[in-house]
C-alpha positions in Angstrom: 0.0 0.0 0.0 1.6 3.0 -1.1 0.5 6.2 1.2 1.1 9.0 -1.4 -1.0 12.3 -2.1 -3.4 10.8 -4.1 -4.1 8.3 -1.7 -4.7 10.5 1.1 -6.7 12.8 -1.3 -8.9 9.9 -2.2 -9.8 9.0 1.1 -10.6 12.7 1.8 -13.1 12.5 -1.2 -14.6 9.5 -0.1 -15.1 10.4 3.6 -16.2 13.8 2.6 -19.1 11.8 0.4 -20.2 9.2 3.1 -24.0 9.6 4.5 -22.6 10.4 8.4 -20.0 13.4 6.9 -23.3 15.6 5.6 -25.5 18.2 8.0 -28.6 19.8 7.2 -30.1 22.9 8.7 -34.0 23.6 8.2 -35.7 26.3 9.5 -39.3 26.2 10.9 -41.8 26.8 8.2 -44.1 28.1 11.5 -41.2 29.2 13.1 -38.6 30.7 11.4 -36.0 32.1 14.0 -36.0 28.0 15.4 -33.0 25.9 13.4 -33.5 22.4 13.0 -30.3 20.2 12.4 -30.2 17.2 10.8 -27.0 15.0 10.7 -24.1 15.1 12.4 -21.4 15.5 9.6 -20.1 18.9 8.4 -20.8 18.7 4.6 -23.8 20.8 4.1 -26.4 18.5 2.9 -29.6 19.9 1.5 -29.8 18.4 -2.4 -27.0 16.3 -1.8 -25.1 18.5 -4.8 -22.4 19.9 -2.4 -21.5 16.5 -1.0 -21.6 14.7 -4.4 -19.9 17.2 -6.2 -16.5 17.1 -4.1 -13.7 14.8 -6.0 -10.3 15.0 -6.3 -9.0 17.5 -9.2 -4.9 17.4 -9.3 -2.7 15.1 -8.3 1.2 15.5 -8.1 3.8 13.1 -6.3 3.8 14.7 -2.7 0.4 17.0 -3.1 -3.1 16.5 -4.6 -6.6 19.3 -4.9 -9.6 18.6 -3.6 -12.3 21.0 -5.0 -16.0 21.3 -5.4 -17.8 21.2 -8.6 -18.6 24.4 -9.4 -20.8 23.5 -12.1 -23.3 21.5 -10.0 -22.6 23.5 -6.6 -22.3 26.8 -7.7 -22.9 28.2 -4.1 -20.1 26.3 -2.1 -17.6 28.5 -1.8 -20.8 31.0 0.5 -21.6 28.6 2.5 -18.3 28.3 3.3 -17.0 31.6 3.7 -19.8 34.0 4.0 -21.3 35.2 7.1 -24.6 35.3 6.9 -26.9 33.6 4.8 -27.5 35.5 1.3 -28.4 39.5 2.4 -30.5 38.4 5.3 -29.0 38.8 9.1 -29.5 35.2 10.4 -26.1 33.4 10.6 -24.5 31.2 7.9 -24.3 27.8 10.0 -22.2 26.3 7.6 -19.5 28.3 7.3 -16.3 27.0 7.6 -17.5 23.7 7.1 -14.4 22.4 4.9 -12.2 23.4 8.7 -14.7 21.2 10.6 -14.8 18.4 8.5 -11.2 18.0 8.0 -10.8 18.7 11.8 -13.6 16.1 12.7 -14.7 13.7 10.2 -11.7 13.1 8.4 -9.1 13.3 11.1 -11.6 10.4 12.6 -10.8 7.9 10.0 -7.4 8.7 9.7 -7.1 7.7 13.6 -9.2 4.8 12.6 -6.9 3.7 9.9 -3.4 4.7 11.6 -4.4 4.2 15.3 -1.9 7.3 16.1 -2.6 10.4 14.6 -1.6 13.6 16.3 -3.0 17.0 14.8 -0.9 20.1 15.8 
């Protein structure tokens, strides 16, 4: 087994794509101010586009790119960065999602698979 870029890239895309990485947030038709999430991932999961539109874009000897498909998820990159949620004032829950899920999800399976991982 050779643990190179791509491999560690791949297993980023696949965790990153598995049903327990995704979270929804829904808000209350009756009331709107009350959040309801679903999941307990970090990949925003509404469509399912954003989750099934990460995969693994370059790979080079000692590095590799993940990206989103910006084709089918056009509105990744605000849910990650922006603050609140298009021009309204309630909070952007996912943002900084990609942060969370490497910090939680992924850094899980890597302790699964290597028994020792340390993150600095």
């Amino acid at each position: 087994m050779s643990y190179n870029a791509a491999y560690f890239g791949n297993l980023f895309v696949e965790v990153a794509q598995r049903p327990s990485s995704r979270v929804s947030y829904h808000v209350d038709k009756d009331n709107p101010f009350l959040i309801n999430a679903t999941g307990y991932g970090n990949i925003p999961y509404d469509t399912g586009r954003t989750q099934r539109s990460v995969y693994l874009s370059r790979v080079a000897p000692t590095s590799c790119t993940v990206r989103f498909n910006g084709e089918t998820s056009p509105y990744a990159v605000y849910l990650q960065y922006c603050l609140n949620v298009g021009r309204s004032d309630v909070p952007n829950s996912h943002r900084n999602f990609l942060q969370k899920f490497a910090k939680n999800e992924f850094i899980r399976e890597l302790q699964r698979q290597f028994k020792e991982v340390r993150v600095q």
